[in-house]
FIROKE-702098 format. One line per field, with one value per residue (C-alpha): residue in three letters; residue number from 1; x, y, z. Coordinates in Angstrom, 1 decimal. Last residue first. Layout:
<recs>
guke	[ALA:...]
pagu	[NUM:...]
px	[X:...]
py	[Y:...]
pz	[Z:...]
</recs>
This chain:
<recs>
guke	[UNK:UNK:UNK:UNK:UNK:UNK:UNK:UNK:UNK:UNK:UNK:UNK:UNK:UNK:UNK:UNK:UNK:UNK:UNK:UNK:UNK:UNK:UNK:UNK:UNK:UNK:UNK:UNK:UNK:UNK:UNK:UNK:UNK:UNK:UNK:UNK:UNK:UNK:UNK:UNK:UNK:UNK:UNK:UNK:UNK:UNK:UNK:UNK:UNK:UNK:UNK:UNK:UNK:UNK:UNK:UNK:UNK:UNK:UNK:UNK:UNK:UNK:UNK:UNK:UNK:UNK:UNK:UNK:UNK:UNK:UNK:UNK:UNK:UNK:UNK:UNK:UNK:UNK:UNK:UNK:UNK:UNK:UNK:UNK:UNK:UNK:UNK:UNK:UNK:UNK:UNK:UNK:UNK:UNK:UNK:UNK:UNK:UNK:UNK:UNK:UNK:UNK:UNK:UNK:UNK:UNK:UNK:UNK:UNK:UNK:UNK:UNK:UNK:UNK:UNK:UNK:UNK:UNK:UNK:UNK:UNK:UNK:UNK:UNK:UNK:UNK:UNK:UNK:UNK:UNK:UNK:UNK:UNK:UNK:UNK:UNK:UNK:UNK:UNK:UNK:UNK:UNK:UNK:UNK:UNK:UNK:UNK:UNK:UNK:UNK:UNK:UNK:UNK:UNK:UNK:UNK:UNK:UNK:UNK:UNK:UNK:UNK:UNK:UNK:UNK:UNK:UNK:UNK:UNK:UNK:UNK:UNK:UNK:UNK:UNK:UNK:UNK:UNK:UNK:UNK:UNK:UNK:UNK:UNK:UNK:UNK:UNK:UNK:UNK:UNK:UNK:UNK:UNK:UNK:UNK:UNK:UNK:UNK:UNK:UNK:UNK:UNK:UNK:UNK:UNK:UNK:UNK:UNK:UNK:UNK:UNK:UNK:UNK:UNK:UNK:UNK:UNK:UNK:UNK:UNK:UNK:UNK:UNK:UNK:UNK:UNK:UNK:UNK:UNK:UNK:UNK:UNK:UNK:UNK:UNK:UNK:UNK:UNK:UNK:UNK:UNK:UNK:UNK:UNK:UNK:UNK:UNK:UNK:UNK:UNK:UNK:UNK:UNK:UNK:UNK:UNK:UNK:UNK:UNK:UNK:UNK:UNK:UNK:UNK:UNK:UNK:UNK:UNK:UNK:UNK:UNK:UNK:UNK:UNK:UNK:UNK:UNK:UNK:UNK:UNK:UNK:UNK:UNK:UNK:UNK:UNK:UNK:UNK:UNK:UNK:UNK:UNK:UNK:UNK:UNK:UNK:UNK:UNK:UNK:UNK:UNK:UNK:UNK:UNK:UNK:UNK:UNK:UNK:UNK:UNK:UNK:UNK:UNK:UNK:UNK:UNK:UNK:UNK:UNK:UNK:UNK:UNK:UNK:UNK:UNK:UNK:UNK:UNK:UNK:UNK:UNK:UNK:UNK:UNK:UNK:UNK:UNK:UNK:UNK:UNK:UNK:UNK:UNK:UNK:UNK:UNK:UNK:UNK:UNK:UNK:UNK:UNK:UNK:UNK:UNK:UNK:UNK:UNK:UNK:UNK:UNK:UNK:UNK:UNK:UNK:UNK:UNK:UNK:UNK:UNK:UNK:UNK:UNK:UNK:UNK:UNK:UNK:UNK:UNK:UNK:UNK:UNK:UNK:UNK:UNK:UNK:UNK:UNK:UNK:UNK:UNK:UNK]
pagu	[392:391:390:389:388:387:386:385:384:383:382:381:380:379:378:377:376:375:374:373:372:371:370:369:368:367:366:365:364:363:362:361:360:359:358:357:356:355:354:353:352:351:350:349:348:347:346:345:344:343:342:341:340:339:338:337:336:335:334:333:332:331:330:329:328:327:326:325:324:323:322:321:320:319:318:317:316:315:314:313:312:311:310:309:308:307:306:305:304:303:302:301:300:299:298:297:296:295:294:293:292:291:290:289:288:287:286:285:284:283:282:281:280:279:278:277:276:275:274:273:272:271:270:269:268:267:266:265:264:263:262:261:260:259:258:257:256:255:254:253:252:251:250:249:248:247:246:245:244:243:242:241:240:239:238:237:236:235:234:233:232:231:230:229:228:227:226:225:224:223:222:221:220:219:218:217:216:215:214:213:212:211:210:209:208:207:206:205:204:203:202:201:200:199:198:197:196:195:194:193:192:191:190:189:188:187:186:185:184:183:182:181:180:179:178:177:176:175:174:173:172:171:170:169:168:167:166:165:164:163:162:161:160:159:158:157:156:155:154:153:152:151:150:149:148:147:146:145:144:143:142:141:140:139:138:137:136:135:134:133:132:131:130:129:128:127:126:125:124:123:122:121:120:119:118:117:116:115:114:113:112:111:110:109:108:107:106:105:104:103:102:101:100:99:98:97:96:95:94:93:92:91:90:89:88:87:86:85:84:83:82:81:80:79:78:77:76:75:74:73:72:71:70:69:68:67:66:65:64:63:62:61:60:59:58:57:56:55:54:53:52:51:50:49:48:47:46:45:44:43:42:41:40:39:38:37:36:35:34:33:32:31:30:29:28:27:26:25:24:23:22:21:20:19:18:17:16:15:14:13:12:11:10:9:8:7:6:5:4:3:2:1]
px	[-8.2:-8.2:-5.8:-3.0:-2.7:1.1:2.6:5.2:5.5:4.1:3.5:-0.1:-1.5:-4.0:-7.5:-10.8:-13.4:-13.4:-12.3:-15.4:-17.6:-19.6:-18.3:-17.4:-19.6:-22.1:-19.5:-17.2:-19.6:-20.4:-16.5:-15.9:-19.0:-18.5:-15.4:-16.2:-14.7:-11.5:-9.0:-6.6:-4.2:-6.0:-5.2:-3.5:-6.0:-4.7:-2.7:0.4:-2.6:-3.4:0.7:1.4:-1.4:0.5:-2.4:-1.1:2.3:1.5:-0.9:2.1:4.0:1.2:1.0:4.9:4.6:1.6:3.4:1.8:4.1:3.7:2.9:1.7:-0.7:-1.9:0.6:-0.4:0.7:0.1:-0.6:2.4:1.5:-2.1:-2.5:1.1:1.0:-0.8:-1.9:-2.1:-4.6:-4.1:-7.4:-6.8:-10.7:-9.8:-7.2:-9.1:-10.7:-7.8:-5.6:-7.1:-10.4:-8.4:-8.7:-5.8:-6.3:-6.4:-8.1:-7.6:-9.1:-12.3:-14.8:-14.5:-14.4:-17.4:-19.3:-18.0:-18.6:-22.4:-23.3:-21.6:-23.3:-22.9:-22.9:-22.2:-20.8:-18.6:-18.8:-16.2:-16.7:-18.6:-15.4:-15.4:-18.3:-16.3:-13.2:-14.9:-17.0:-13.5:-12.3:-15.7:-15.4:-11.8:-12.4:-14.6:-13.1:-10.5:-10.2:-12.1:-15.9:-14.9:-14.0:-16.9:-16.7:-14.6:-15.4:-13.2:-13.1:-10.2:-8.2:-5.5:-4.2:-6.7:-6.0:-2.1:-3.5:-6.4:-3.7:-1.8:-4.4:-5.8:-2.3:-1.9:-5.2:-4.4:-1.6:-2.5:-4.1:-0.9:-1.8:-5.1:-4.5:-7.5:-9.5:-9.1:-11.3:-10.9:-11.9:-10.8:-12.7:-13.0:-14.1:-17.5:-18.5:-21.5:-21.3:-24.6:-23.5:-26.7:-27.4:-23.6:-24.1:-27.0:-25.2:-21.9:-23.9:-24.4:-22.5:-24.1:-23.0:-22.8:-19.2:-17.8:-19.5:-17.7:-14.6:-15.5:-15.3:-11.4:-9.8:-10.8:-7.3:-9.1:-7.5:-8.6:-6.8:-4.2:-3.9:-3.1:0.0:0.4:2.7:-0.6:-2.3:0.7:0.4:-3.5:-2.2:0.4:-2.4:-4.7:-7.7:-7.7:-11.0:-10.4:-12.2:-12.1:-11.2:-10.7:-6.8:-7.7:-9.4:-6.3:-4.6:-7.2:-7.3:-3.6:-4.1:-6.7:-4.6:-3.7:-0.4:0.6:-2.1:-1.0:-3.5:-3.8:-7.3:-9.7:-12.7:-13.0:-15.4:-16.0:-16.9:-19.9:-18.8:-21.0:-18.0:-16.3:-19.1:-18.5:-14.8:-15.7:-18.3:-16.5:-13.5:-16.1:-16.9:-13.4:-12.9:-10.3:-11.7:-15.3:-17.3:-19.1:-20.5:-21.3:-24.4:-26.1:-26.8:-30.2:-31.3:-28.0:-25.8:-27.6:-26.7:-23.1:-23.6:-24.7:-22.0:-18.9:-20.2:-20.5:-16.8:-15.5:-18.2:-15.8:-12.3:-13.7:-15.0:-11.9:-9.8:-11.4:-14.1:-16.9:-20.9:-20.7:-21.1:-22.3:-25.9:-26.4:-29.6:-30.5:-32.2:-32.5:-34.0:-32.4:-34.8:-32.1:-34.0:-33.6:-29.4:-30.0:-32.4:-29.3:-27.4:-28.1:-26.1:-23.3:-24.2:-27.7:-26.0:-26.9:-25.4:-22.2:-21.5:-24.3:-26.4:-26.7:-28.1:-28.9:-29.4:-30.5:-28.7:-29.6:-31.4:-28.7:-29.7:-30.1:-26.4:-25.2:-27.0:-25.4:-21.9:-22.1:-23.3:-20.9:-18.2:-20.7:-21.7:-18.6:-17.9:-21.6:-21.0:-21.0:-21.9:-21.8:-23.6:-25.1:-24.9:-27.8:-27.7:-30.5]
py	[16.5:14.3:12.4:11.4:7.3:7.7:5.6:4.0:1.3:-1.8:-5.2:-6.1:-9.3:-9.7:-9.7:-11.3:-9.8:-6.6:-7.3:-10.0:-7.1:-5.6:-1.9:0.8:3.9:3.7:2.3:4.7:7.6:6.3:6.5:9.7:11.2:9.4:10.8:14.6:15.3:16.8:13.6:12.0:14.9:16.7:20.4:22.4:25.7:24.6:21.7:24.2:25.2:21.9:21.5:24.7:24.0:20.4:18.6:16.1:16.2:15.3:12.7:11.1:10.7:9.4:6.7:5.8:5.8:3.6:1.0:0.2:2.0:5.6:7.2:10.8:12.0:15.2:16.0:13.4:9.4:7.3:3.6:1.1:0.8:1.1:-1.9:-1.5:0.4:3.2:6.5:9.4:11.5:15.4:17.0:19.4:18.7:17.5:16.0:13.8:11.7:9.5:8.3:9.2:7.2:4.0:3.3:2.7:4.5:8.0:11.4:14.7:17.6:16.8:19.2:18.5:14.7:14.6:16.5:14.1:11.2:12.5:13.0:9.5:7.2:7.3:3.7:1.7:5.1:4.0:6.6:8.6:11.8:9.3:7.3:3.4:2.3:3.8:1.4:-2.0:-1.2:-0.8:-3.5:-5.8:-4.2:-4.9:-8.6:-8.8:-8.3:-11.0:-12.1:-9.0:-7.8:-3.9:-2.1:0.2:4.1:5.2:8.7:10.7:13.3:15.1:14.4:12.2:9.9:7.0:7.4:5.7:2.8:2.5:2.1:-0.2:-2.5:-2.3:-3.3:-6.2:-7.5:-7.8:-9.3:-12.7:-11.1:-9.9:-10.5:-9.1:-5.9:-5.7:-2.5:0.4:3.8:6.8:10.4:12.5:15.5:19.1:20.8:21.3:18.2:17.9:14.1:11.9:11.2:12.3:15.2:16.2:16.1:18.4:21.1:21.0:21.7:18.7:18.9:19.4:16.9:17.3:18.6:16.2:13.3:13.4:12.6:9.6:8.3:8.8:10.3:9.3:7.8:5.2:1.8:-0.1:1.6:1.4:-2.6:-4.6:-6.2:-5.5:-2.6:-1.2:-1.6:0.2:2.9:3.7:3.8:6.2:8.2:8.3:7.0:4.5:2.9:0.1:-2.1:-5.8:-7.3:-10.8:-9.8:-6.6:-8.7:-10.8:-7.7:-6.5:-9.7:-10.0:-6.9:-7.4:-9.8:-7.2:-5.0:-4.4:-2.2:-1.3:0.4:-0.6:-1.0:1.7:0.6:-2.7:-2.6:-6.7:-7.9:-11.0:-14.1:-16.2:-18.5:-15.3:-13.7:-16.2:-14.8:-11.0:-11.4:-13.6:-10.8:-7.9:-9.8:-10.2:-6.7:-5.3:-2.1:-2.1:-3.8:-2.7:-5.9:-4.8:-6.4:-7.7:-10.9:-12.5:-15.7:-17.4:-14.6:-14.8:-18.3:-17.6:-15.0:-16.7:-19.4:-17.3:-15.2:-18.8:-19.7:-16.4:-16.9:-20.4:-18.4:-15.6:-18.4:-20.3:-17.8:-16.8:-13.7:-16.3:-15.4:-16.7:-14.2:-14.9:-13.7:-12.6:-9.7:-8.9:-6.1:-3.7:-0.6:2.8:5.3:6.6:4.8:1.9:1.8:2.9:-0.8:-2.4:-1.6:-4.2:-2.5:-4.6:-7.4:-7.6:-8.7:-8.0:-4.8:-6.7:-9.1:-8.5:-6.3:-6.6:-3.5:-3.5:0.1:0.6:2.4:4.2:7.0:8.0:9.2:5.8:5.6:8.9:8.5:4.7:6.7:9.6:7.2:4.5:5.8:5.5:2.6:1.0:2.2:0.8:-2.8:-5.3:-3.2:-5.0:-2.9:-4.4:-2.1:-3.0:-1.4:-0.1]
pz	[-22.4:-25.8:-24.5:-27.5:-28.0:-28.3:-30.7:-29.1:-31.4:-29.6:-31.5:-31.7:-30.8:-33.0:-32.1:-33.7:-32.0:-33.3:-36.8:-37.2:-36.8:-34.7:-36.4:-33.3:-33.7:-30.8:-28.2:-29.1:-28.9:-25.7:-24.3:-25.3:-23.9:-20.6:-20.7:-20.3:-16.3:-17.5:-16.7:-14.6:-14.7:-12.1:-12.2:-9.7:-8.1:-4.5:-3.4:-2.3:0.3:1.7:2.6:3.3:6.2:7.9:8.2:5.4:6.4:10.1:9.1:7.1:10.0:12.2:9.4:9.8:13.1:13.2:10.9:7.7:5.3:4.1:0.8:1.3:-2.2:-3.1:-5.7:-8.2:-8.2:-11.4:-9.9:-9.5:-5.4:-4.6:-2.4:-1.2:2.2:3.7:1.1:3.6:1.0:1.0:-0.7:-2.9:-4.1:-7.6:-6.1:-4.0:-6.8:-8.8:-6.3:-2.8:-4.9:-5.3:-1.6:0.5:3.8:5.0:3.3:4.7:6.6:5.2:3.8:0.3:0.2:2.5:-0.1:-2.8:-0.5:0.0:-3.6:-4.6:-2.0:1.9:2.4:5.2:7.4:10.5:12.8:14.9:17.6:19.9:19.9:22.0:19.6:16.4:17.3:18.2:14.4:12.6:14.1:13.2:9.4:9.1:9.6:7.4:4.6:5.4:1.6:0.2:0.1:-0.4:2.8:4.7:5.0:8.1:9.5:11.6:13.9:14.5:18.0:16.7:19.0:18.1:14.3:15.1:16.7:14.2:11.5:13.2:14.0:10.7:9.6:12.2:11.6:7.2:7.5:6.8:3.7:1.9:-1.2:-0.9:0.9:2.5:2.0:4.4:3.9:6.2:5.6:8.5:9.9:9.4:12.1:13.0:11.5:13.6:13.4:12.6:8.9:7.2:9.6:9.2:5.4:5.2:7.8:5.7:2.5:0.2:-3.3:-6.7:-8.3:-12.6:-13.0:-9.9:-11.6:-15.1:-12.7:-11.9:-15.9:-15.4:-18.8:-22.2:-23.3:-26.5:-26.9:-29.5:-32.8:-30.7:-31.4:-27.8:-27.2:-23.7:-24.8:-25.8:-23.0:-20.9:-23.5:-22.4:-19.1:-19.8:-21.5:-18.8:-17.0:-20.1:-21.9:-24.1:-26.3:-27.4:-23.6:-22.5:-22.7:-20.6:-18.0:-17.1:-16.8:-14.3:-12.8:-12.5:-10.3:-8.5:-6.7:-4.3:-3.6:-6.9:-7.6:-11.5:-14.5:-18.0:-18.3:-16.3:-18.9:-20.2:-23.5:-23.9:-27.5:-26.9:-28.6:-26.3:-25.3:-24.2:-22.4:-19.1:-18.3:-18.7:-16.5:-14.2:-14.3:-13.3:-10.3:-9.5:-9.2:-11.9:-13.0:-15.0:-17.6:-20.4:-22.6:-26.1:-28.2:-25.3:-25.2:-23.6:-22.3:-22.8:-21.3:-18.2:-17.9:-18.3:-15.9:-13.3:-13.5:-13.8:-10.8:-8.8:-9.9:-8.6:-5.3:-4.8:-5.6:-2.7:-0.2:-1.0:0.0:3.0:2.9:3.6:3.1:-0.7:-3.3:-6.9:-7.4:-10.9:-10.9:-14.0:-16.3:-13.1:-14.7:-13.3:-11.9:-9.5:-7.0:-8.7:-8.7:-4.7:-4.4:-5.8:-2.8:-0.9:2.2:2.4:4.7:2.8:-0.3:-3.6:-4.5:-2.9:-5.5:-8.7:-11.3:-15.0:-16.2:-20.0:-21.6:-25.0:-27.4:-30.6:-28.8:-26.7:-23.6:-21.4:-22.9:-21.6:-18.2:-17.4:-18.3:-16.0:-13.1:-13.9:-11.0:-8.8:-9.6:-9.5:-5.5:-4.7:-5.4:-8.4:-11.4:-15.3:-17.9:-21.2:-23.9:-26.8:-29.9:-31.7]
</recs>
């Protein structure tokens, strides 16, 4: 029996871990380990973990790490706090593999505090680029704490390798969100407009902006800019909340100032993956800079106005508008996105970040991998080009 301890820090993870958490619950030579922190935890976010338990999903620990400050210090100190939790977690109990996530810093203080403890570290979306936040040398950062890899796709998974990672390492299992789409079964219009509180009569636009975290001081003006340019458009629109970021807050209270002078808008804390994939599929298009207009929307031909830098170095499909943070340059893009040939050239094309069965890929992995001195001792690896083929 091997024991798979699970790092999630905030309702966008989880979601994506759905497919995986069920997998492992399912296999009978694994056990399950939920380690649960960052925004789960906090009130101002939703607290979340009570969702993860009424899935029926144990809560093994609970690592509280986040200050109430979205400066920089507040996010370096909550860093050194996440280190700290876990480290102490790790010395009541170690889980045989530690699964962790993306490039949050939640998932880095994870990574960070097994090392001492010898405990391999499965990373899954490695090899990726956002060079518009500091997530991105975290990511990286993550990778070399890493023993196992899991890539959205095989560029990615040759990016690792290039890092200096051995192939043997590095398996191209497609995006774990996409498992969900197979197993959802999405809300009516009706049932999602009673859970929203809009009518949704027309399709309406789905807006999420996170801080762009090396550009922080920024981060008013683009909000600004963006909410400029969504106040002349006459759809409805709903906002879902930005990730607990340098100047997080901040777009929450414009956001909130925004929604309160628009019945037809609302501000949703947490819809939860059932209810964004419905909302996904009825919206006219998706606006902001969230990783999900990358990976997600094409599955539902959505078109996604991606704003600014945040997302910049990522693998672009079809569905995507870049534009810069100006309000002309975002009303541009909205333009291109409504525009109808654009909505139907989207139709019946295939996502190229997956086929919705890596969960499966990445378990049997995790059951068949030795615990041996091999896996934790790595060697930097010199790249050959040999492609790590997708098995999509």
């Amino acid at each position: 029996m091997r024991t798979i301890g699970v790092v999630t820090g905030s309702r966008a993870d989880y979601g994506i871990y759905a497919p995986l958490l069920q997998e492992i619950v399912s296999a009978p030579s694994l056990e399950l380990a939920l380690l649960v922190t960052g925004m789960h935890l906090s009130p101002e976010f939703g607290s979340t973990v009570a969702m993860i338990e009424a899935d029926g999903f144990r809560v093994s620990e609970r690592v509280e790490m986040l200050l109430s400050s979205d400066s920089p210090e507040g996010i370096a100190k909550s860093m050194g706090l996440g280190t700290i939790g876990f480290a102490q977690v790790f010395d009541r109990r170690r889980p045989d593999l530690l699964v962790v996530l993306g490039d949050r810093f939640e998932m880095h203080a994870a990574a960070v505090a097994a090392l001492p403890f010898k405990i391999p570290v499965a990373h899954i979306h490695g090899g990726e680029i956002t060079e518009g936040a500091f997530d991105d040398a975290l990511r990286h950062s993550i990778t070399k704490l890493s023993h196992l890899h899991f890539a959205a796709t095989e560029e990615y998974s040759q990016r690792l390798i290039h890092m200096g990672e051995e192939p043997w390492r590095v398996t191209a299992c497609g995006a774990l969100s996409l498992d969900n789409l197979r197993t959802t079964k999405l809300l009516s219009r009706d049932e999602l407009a009673a859970k929203i509180g809009l009518s949704l009569e027309k399709p309406p636009l789905l807006v999420t902006f996170h801080p762009v975290t090396l550009e922080y001081e920024d981060t008013a003006w683009h909000v600004r800019e963006l909410l400029e340019a969504l106040r002349l458009s006459e759809l409805q629109i709903v906002f879902t909340m930005s990730n607990a970021d340098t100047s997080g807050r901040g777009i929450t209270q414009m956001v909130n100032e925004f929604v309160k002078d628009r019945p037809s808008s609302r501000l949703v804390e947490n819809l939860g993956t059932q209810a964004y994939f419905s909302l996904m599929a009825v919206a006219a298009a998706m606006v902001g800079n969230s990783s999900s207009g990358i990976i997600e929307a094409m599955s539902f031909a959505l078109p996604v106005v991606n704003i600014g830098t945040r997302q910049a170095g990522r693998v672009r499909l079809e569905n995507v508008i870049d534009v810069g943070y100006q309000r002309d340059d975002i009303m541009a893009g909205l333009r291109q996105a409504l525009a109808p040939d654009t909505r139907a050239r989207l139709q019946g094309r295939a996502n190229l970040y997956g086929d919705g069965f890596a969960a499966g890929r990445i378990v049997a992995k995790l059951k068949a991998v030795p615990l041996d001195s091999r896996l934790l001792r790595k060697r930097f690896s010199v790249a050959e080009d040999k492609a790590v083929r997708s098995s999509w």
